[in-house]
mmJSON file of the N, C-alpha and C atoms, coordinates in Angstrom:
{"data_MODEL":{"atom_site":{
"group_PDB":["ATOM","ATOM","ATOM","ATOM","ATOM","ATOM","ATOM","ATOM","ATOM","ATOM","ATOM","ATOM","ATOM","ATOM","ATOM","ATOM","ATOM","ATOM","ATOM","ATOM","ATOM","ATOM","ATOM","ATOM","ATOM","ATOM","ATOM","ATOM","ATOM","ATOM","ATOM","ATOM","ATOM","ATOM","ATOM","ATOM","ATOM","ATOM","ATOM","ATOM","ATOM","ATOM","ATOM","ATOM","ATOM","ATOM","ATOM","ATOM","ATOM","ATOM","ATOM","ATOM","ATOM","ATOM","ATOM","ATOM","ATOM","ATOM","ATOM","ATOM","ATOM","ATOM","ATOM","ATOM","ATOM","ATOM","ATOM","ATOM","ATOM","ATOM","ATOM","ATOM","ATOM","ATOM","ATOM","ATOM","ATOM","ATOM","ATOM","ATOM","ATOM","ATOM","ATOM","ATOM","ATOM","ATOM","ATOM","ATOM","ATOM","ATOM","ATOM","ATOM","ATOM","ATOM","ATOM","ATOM","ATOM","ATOM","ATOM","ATOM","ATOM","ATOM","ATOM","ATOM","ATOM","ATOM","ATOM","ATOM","ATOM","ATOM","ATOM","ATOM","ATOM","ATOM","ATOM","ATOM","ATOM","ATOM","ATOM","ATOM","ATOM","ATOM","ATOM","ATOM","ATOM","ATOM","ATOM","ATOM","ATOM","ATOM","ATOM","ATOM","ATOM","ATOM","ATOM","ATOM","ATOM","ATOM","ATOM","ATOM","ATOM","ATOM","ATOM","ATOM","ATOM","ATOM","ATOM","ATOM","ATOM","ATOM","ATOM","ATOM","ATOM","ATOM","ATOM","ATOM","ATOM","ATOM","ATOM","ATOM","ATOM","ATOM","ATOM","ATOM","ATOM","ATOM","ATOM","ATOM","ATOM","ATOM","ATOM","ATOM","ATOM","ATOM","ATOM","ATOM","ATOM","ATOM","ATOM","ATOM","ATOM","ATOM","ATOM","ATOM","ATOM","ATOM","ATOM","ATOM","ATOM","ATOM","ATOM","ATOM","ATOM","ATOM","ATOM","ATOM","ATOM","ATOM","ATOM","ATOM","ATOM","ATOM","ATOM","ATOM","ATOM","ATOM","ATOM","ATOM","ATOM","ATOM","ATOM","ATOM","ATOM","ATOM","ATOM","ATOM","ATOM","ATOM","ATOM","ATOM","ATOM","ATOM"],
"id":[1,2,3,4,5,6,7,8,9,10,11,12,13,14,15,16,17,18,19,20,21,22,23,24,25,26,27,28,29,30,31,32,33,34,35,36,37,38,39,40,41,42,43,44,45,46,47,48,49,50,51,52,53,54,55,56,57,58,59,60,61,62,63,64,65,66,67,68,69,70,71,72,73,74,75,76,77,78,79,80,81,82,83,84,85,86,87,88,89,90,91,92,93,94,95,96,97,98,99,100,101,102,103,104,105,106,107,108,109,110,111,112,113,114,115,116,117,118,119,120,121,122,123,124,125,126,127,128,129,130,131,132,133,134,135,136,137,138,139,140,141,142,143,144,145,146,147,148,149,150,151,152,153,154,155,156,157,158,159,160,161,162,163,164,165,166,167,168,169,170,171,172,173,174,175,176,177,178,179,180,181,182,183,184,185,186,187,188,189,190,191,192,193,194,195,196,197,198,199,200,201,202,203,204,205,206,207,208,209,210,211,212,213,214,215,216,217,218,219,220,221,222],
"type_symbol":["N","C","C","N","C","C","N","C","C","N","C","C","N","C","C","N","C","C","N","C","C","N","C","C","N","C","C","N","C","C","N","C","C","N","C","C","N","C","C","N","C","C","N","C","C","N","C","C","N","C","C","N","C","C","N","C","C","N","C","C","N","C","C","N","C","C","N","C","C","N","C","C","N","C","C","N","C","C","N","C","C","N","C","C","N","C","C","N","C","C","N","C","C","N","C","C","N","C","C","N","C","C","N","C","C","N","C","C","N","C","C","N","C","C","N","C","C","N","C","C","N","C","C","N","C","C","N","C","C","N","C","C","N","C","C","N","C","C","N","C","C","N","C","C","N","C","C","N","C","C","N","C","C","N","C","C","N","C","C","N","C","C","N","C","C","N","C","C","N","C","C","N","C","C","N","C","C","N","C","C","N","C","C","N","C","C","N","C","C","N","C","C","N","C","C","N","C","C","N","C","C","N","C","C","N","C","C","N","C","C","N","C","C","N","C","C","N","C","C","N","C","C"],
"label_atom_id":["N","CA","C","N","CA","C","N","CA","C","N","CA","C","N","CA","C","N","CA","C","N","CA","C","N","CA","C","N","CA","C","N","CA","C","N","CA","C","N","CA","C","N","CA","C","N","CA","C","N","CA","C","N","CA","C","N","CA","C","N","CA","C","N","CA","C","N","CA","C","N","CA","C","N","CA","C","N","CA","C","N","CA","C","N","CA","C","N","CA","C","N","CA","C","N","CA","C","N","CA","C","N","CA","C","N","CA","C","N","CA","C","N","CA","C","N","CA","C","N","CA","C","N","CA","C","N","CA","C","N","CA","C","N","CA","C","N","CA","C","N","CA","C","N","CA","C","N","CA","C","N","CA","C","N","CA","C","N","CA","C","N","CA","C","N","CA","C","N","CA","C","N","CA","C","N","CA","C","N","CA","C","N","CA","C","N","CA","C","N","CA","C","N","CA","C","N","CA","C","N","CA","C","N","CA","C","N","CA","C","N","CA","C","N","CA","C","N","CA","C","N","CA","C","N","CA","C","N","CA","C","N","CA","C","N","CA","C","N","CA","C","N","CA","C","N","CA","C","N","CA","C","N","CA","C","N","CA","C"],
"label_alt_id":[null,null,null,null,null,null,null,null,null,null,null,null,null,null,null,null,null,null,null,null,null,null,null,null,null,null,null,null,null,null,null,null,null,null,null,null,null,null,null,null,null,null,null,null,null,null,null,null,null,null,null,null,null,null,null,null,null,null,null,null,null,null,null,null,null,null,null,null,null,null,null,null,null,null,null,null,null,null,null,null,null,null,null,null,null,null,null,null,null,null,null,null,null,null,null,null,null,null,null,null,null,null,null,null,null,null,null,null,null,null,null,null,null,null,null,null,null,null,null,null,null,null,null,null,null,null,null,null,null,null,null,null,null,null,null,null,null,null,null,null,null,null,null,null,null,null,null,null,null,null,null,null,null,null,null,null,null,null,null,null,null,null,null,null,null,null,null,null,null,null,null,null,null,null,null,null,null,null,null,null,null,null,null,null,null,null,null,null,null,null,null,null,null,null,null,null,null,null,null,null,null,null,null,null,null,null,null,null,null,null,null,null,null,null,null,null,null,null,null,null,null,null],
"label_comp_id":["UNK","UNK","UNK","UNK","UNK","UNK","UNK","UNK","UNK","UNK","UNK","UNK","UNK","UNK","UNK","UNK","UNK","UNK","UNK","UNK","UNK","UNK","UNK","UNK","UNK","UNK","UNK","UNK","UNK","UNK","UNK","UNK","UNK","UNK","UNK","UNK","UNK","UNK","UNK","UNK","UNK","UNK","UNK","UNK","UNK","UNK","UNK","UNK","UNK","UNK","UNK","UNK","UNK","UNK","UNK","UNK","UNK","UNK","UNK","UNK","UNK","UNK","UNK","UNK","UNK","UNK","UNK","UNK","UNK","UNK","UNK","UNK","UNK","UNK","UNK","UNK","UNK","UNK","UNK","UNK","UNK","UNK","UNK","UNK","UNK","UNK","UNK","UNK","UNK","UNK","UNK","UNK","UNK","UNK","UNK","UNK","UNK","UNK","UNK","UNK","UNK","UNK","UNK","UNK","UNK","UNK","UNK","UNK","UNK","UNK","UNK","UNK","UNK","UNK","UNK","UNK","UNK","UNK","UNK","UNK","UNK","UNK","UNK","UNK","UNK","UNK","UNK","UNK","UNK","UNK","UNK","UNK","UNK","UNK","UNK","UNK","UNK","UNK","UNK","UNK","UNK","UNK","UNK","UNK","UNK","UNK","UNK","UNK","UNK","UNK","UNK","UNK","UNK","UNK","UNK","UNK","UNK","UNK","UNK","UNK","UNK","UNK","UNK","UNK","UNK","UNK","UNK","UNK","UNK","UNK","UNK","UNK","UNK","UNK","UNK","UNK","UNK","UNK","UNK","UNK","UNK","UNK","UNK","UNK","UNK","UNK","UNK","UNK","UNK","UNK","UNK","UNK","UNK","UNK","UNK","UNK","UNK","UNK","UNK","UNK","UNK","UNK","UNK","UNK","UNK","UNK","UNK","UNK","UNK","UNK","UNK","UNK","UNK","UNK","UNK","UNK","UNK","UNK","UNK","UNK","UNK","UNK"],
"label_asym_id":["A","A","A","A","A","A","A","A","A","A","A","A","A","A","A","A","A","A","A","A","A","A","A","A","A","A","A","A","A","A","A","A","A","A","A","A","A","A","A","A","A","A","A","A","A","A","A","A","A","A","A","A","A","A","A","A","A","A","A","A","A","A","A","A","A","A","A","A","A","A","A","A","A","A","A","A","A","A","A","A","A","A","A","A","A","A","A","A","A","A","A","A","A","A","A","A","A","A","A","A","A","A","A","A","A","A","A","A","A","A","A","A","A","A","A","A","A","A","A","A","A","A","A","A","A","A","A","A","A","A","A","A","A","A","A","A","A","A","A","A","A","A","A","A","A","A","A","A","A","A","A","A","A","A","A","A","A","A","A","A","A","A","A","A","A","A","A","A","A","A","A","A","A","A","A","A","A","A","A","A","A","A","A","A","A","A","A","A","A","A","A","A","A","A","A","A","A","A","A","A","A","A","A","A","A","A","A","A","A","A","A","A","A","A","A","A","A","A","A","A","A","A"],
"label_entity_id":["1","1","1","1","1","1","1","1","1","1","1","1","1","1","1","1","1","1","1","1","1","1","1","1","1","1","1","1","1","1","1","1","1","1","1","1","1","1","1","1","1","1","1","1","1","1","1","1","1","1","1","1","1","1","1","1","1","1","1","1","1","1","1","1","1","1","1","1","1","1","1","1","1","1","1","1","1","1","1","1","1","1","1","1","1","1","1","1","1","1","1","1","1","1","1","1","1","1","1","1","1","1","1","1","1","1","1","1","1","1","1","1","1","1","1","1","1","1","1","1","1","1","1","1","1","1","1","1","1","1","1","1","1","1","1","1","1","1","1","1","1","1","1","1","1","1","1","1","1","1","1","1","1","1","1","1","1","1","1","1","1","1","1","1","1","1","1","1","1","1","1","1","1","1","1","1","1","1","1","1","1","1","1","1","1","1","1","1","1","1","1","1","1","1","1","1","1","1","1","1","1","1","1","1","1","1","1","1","1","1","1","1","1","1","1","1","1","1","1","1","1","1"],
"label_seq_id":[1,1,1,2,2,2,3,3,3,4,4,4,5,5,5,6,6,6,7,7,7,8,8,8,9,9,9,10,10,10,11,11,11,12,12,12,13,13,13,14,14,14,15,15,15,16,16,16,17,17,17,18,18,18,19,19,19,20,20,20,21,21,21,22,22,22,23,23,23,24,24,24,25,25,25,26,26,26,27,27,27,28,28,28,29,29,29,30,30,30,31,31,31,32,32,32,33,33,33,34,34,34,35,35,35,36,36,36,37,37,37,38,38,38,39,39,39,40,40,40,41,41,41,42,42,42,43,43,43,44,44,44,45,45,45,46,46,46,47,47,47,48,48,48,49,49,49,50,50,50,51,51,51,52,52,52,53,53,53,54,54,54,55,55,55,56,56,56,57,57,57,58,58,58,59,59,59,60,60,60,61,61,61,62,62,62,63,63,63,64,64,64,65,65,65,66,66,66,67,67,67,68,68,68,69,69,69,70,70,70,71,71,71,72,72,72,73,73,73,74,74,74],
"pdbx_PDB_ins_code":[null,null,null,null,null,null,null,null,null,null,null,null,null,null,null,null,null,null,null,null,null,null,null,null,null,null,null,null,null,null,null,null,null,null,null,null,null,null,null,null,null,null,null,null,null,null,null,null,null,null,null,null,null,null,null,null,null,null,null,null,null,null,null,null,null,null,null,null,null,null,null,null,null,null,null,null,null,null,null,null,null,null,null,null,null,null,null,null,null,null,null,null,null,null,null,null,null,null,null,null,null,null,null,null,null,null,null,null,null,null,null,null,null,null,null,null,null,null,null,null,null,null,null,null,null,null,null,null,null,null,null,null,null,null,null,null,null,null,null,null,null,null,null,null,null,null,null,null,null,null,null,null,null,null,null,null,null,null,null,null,null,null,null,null,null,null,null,null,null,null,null,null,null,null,null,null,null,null,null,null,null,null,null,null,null,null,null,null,null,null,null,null,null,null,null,null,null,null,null,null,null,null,null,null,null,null,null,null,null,null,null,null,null,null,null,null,null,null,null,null,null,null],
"Cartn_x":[-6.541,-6.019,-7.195,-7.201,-8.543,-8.588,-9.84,-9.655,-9.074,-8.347,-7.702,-8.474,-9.61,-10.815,-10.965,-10.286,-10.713,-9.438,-8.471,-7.346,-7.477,-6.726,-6.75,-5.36,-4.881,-3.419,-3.843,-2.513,-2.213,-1.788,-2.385,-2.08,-2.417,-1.567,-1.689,-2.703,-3.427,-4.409,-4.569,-4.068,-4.016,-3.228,-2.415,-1.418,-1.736,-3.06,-3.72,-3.618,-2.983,-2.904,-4.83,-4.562,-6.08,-5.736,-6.445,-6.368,-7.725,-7.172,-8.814,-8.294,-9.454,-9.246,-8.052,-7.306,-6.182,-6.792,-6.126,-6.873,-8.004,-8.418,-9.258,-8.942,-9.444,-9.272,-8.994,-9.18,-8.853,-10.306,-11.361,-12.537,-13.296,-13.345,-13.628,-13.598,-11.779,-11.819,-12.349,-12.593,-13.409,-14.755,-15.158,-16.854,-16.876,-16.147,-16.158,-15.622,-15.166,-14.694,-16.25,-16.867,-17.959,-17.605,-16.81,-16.01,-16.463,-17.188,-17.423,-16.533,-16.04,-14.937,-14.614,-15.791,-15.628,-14.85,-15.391,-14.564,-13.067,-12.52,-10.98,-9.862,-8.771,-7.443,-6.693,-6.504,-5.493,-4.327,-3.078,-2.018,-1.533,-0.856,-1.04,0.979,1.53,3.05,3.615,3.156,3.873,3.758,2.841,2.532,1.189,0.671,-0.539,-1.333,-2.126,-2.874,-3.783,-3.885,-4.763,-6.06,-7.196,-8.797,-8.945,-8.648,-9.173,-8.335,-7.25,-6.345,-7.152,-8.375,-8.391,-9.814,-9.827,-10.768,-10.186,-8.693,-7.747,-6.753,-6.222,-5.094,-5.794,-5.164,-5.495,-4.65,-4.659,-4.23,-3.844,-2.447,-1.964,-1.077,-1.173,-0.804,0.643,0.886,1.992,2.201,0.843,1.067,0.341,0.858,0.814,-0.335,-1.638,-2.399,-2.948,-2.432,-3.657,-4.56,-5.989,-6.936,-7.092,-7.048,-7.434,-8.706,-9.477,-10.362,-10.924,-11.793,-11.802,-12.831,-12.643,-14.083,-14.507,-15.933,-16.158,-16.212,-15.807,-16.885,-16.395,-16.222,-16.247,-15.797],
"Cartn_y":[-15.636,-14.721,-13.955,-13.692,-12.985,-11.637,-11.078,-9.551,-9.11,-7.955,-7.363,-7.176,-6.666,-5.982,-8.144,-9.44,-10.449,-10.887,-10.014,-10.502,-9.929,-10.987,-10.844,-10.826,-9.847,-9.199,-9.485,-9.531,-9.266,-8.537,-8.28,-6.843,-7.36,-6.792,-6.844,-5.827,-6.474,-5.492,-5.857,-4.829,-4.752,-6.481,-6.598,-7.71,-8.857,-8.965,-10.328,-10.082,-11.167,-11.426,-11.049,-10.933,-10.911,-10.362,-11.287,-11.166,-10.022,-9.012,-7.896,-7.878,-7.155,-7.011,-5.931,-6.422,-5.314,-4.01,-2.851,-1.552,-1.066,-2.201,-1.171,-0.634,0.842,1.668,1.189,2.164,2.455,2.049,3.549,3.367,2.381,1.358,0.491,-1.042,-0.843,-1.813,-1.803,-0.58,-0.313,-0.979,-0.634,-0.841,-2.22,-3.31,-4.319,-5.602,-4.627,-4.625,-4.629,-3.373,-2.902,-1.955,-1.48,-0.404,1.239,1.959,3.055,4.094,4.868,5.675,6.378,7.358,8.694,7.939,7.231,6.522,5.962,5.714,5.593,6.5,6.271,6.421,5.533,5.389,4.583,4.863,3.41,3.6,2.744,3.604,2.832,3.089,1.377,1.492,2.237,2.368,2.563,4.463,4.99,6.441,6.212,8.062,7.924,8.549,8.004,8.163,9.273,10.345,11.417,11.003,11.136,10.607,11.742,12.275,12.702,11.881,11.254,10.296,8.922,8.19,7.1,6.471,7.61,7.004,6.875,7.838,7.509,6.722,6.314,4.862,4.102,3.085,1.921,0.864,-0.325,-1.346,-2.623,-2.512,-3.41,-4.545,-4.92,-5.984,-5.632,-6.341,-6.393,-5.078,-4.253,-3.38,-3.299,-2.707,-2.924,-1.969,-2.12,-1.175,-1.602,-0.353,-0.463,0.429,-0.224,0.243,0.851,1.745,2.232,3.158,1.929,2.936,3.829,4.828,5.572,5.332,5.106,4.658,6.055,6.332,7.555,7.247,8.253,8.078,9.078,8.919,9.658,9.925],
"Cartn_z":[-13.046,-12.038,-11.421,-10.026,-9.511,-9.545,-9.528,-9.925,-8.981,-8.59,-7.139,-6.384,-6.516,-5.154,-4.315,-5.365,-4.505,-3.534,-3.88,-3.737,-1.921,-0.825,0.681,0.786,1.197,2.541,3.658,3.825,5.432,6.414,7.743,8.365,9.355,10.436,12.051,12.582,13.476,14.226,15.504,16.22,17.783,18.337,17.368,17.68,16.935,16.364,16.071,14.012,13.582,12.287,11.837,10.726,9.815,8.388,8.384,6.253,5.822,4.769,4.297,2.721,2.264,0.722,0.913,-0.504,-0.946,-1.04,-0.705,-0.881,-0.164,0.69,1.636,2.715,2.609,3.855,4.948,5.894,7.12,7.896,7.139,7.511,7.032,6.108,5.475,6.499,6.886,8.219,9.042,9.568,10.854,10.956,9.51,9.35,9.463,8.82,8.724,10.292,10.915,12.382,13.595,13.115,13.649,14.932,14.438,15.361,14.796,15.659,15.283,15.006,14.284,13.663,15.043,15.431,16.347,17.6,18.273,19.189,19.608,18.865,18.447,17.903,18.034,17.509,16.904,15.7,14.933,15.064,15.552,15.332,14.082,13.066,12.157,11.668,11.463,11.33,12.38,13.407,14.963,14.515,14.218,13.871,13.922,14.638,14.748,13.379,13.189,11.668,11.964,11.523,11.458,10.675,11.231,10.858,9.82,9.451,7.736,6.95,7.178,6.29,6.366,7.063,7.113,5.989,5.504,4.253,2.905,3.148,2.055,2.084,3.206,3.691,3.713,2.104,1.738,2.284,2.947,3.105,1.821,2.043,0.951,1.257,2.699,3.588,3.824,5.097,6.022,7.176,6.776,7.437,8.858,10.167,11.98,12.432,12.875,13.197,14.742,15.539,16.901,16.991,17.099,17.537,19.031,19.451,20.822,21.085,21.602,22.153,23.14,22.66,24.066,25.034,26.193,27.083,27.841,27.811,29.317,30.232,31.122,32.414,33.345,34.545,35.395,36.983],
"occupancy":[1.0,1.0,1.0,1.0,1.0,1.0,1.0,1.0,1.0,1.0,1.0,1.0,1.0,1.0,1.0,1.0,1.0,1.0,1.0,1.0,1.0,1.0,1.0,1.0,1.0,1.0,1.0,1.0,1.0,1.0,1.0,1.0,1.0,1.0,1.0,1.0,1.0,1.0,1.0,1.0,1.0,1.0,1.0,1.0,1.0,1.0,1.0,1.0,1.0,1.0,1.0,1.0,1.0,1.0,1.0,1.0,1.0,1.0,1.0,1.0,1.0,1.0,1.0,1.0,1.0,1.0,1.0,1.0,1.0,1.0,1.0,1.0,1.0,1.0,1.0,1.0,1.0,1.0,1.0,1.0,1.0,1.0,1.0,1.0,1.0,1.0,1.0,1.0,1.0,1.0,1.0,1.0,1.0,1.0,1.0,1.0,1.0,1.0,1.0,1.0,1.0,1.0,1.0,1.0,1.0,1.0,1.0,1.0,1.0,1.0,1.0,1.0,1.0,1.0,1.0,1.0,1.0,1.0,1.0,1.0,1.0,1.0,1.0,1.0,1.0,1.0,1.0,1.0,1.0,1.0,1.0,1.0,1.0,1.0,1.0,1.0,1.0,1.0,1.0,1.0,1.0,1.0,1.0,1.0,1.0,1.0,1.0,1.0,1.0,1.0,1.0,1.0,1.0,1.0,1.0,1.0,1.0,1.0,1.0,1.0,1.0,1.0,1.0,1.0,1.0,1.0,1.0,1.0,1.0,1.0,1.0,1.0,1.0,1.0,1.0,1.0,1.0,1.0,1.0,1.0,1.0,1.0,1.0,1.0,1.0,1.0,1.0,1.0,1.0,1.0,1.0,1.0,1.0,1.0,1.0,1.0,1.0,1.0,1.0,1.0,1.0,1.0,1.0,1.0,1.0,1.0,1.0,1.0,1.0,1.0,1.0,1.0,1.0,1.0,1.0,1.0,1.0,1.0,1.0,1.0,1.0,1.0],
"B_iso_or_equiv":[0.0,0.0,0.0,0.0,0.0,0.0,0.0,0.0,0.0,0.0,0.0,0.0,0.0,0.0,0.0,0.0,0.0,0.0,0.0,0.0,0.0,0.0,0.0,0.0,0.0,0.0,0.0,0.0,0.0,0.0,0.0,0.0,0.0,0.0,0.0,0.0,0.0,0.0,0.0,0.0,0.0,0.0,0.0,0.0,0.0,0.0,0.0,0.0,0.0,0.0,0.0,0.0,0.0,0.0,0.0,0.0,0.0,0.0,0.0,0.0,0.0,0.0,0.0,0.0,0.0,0.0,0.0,0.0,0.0,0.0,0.0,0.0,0.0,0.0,0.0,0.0,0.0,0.0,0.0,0.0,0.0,0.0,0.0,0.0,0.0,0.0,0.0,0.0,0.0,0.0,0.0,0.0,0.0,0.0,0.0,0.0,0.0,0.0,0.0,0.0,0.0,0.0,0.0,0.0,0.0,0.0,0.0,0.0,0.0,0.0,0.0,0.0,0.0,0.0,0.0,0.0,0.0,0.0,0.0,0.0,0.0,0.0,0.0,0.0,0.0,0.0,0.0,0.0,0.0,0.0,0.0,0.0,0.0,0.0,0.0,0.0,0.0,0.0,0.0,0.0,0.0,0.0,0.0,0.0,0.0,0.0,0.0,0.0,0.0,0.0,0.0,0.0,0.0,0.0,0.0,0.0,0.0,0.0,0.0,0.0,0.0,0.0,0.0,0.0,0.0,0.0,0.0,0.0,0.0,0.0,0.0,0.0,0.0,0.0,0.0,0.0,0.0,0.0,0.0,0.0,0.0,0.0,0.0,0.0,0.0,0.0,0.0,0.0,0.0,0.0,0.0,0.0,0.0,0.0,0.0,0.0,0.0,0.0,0.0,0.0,0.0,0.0,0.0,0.0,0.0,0.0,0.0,0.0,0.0,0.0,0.0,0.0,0.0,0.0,0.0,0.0,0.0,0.0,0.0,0.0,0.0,0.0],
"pdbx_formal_charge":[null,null,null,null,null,null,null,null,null,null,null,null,null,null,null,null,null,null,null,null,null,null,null,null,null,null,null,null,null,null,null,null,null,null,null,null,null,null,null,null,null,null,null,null,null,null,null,null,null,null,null,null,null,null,null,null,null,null,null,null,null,null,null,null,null,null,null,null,null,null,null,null,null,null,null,null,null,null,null,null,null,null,null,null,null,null,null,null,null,null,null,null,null,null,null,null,null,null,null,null,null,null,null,null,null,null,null,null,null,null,null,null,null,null,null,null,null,null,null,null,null,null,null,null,null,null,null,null,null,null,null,null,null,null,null,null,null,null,null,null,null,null,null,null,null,null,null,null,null,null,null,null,null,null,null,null,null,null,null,null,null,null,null,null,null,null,null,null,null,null,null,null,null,null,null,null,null,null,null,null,null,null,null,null,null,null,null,null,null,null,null,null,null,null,null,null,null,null,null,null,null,null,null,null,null,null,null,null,null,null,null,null,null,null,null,null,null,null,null,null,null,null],
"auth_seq_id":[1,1,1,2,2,2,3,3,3,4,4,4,5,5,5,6,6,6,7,7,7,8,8,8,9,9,9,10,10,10,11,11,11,12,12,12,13,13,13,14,14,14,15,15,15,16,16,16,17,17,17,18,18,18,19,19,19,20,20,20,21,21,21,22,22,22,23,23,23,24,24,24,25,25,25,26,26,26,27,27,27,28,28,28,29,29,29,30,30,30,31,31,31,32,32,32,33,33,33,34,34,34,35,35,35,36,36,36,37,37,37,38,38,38,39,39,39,40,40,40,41,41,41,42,42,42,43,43,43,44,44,44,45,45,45,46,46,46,47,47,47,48,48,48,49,49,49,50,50,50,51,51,51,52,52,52,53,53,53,54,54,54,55,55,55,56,56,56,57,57,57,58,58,58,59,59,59,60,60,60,61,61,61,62,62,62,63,63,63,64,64,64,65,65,65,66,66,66,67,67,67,68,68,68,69,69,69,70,70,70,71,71,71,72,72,72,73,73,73,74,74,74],
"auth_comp_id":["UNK","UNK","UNK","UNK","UNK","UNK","UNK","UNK","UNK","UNK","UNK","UNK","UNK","UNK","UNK","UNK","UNK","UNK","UNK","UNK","UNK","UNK","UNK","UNK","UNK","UNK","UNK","UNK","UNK","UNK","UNK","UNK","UNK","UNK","UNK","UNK","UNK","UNK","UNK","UNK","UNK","UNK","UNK","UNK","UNK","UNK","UNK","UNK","UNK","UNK","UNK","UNK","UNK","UNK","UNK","UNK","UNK","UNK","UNK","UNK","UNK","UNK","UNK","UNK","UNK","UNK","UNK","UNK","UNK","UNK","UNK","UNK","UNK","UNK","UNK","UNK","UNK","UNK","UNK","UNK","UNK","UNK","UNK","UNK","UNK","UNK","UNK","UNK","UNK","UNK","UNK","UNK","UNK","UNK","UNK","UNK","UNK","UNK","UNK","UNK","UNK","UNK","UNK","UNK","UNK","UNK","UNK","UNK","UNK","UNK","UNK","UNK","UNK","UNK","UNK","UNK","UNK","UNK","UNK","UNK","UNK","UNK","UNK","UNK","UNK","UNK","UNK","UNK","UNK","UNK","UNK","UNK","UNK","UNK","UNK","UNK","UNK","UNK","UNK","UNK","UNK","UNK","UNK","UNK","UNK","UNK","UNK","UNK","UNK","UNK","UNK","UNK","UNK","UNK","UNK","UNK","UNK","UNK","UNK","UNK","UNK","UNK","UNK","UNK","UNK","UNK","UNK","UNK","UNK","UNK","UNK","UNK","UNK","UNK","UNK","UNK","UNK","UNK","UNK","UNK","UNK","UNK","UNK","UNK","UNK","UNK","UNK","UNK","UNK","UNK","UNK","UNK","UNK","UNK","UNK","UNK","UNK","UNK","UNK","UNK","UNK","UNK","UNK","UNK","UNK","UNK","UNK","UNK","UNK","UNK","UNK","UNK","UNK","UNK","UNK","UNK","UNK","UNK","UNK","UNK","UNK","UNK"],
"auth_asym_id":["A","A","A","A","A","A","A","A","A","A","A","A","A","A","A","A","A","A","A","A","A","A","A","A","A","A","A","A","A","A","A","A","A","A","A","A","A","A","A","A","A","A","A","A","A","A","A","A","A","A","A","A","A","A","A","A","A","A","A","A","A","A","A","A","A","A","A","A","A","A","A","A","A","A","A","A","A","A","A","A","A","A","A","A","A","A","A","A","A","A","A","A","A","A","A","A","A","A","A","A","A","A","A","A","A","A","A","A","A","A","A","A","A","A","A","A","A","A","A","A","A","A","A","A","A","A","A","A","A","A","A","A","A","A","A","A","A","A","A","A","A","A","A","A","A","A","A","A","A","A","A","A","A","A","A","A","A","A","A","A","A","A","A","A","A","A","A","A","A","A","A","A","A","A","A","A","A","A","A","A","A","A","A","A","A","A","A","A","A","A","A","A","A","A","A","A","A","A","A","A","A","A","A","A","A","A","A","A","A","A","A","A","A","A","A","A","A","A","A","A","A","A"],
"auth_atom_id":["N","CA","C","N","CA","C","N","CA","C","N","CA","C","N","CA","C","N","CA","C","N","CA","C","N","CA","C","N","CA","C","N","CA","C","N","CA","C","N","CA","C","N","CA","C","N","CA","C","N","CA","C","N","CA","C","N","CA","C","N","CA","C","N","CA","C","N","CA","C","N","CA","C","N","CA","C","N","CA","C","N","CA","C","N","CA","C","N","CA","C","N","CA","C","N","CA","C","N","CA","C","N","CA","C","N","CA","C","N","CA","C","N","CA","C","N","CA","C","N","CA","C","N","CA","C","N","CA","C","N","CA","C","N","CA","C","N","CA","C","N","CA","C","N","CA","C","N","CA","C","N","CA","C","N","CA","C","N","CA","C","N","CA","C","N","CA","C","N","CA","C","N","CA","C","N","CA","C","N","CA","C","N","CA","C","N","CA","C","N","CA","C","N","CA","C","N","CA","C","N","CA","C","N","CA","C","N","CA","C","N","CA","C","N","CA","C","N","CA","C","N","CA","C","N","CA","C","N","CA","C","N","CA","C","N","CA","C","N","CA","C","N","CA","C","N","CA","C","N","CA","C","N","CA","C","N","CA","C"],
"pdbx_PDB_model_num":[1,1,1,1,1,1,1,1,1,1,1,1,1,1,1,1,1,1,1,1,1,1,1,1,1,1,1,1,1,1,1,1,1,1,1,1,1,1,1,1,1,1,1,1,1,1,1,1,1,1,1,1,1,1,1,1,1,1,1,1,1,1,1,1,1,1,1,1,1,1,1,1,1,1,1,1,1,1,1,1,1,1,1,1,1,1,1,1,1,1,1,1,1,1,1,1,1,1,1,1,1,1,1,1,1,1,1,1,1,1,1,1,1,1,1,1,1,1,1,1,1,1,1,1,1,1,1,1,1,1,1,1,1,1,1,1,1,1,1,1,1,1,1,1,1,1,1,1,1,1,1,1,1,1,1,1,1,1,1,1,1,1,1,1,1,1,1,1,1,1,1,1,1,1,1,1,1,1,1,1,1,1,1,1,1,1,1,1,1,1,1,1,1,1,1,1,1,1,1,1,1,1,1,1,1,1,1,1,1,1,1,1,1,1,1,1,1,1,1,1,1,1]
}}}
């Protein structure tokens, strides 16, 4: 049996299926995304996820996340 940290879920992101380790974050995805934290808003299960919660919301598959990011200008 594989240890859990090998074990891959499943979770929707910005519409598109993708498999991550069980239990990793929020910010964890991001990093692995290459998506800078400050820049975005997580919608996470059709609710918006408050960024002090996203180093503690672990992903344990089946769960719906949109990424939105913010662009500048002028």
């Amino acid at each position: 049996m594989p240890a859990p940290e090998n074990k891959l879920v499943e979770i929707t992101v910005n519409g598109e299926r993708r498999s991550v380790p069980a239990g990793q974050t929020i910010l964890e995805l991001l990093a692995s995304l290459g998506i800078p934290p400050e820049r975005v808003a997580i919608e996470f299960n059709r609710e918006i996820l408050r960024r002090e919660h996203w180093g503690s919301t672990a992903l344990n598959g089946g769960e719906q996340l949109e990424i939105v990011h913010f662009v500048g200008g002028g």
